[in-house]
C-alpha positions in Angstrom: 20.9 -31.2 -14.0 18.3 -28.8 -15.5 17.1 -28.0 -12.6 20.5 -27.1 -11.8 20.7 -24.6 -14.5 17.2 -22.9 -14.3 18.3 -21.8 -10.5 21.6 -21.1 -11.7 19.7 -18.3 -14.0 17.3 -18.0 -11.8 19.9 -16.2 -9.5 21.9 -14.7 -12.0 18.7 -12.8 -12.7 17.9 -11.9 -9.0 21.0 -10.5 -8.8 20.8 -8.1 -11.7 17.8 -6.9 -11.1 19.1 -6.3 -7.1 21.6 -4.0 -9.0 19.5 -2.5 -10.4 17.2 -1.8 -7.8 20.5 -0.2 -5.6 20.9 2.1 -8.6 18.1 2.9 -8.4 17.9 3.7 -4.7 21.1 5.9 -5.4 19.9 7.7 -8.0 16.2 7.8 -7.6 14.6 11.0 -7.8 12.4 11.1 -5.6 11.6 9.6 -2.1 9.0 7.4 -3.0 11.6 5.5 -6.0 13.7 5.1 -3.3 11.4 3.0 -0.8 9.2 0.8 -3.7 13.4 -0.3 -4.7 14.2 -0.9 -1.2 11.4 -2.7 -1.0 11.8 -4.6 -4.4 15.3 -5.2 -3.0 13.9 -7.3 -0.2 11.7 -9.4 -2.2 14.7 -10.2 -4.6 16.5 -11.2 -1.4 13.4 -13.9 -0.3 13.7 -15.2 -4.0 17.3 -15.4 -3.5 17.6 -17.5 -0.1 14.6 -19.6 -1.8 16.2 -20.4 -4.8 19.2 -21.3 -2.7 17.3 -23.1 -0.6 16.1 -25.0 -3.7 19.8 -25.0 -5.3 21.3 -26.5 -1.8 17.8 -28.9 -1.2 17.8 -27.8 2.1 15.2 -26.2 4.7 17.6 -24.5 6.8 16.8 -21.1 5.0 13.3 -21.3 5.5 13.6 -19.2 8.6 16.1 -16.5 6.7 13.2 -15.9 4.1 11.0 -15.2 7.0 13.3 -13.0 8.7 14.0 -11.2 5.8 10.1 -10.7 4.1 9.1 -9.2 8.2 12.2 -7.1 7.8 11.2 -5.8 4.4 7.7 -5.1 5.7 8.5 -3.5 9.1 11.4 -0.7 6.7 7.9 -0.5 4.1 5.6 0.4 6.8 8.5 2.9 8.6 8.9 4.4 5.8 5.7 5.2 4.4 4.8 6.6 7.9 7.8 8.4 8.0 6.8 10.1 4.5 3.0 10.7 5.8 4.0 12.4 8.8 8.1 13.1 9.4 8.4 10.6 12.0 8.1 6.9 12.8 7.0 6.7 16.1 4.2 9.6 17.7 4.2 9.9 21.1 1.0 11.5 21.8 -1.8 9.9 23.3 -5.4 10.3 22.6 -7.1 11.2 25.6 
């Protein structure tokens, strides 16, 4: 029963702060705002799917917070090299 409630909040908390992290992705003012709150958001959504894993007592959304934390790390990385250099993917070679 308590444990019920602490996820219960625990997710009602997620979820603000989510919120607030797309505000903050519309809004931002400047690029780099934009991707640490994208990022952020992607976190929130691994606490999320755990606590709901926890919430449910199930393991079937073990492999959804997987999916989602390689997801959030593969847009992180694009990004940043996308900021470094203007694109994502060079196509030069080193000879």
């Amino acid at each position: 029963m308590i444990i019920q409630i602490a996820l219960s909040i625990g997710l009602l908390l997620y979820s603000i702060s989510t919120f607030l992290y797309l505000y903050r992705i519309l809004k931002g003012p400047t690029t780099s705002d934009k991707v640490v709150a994208l990022d952020s958001i992607g976190m929130n959504l691994v606490a999320i799917v755990a606590l709901l894993s926890m919430f449910y007592d199930t393991n079937a959304f073990l492999d959804v917070i997987l999916l989602i934390a390689l997801l959030a790390f593969i847009g992180t990385v694009s990004f940043a090299k996308f900021i470094e250099n203007g694109k994502v993917i060079d196509r030069e070679r080193d000879n």
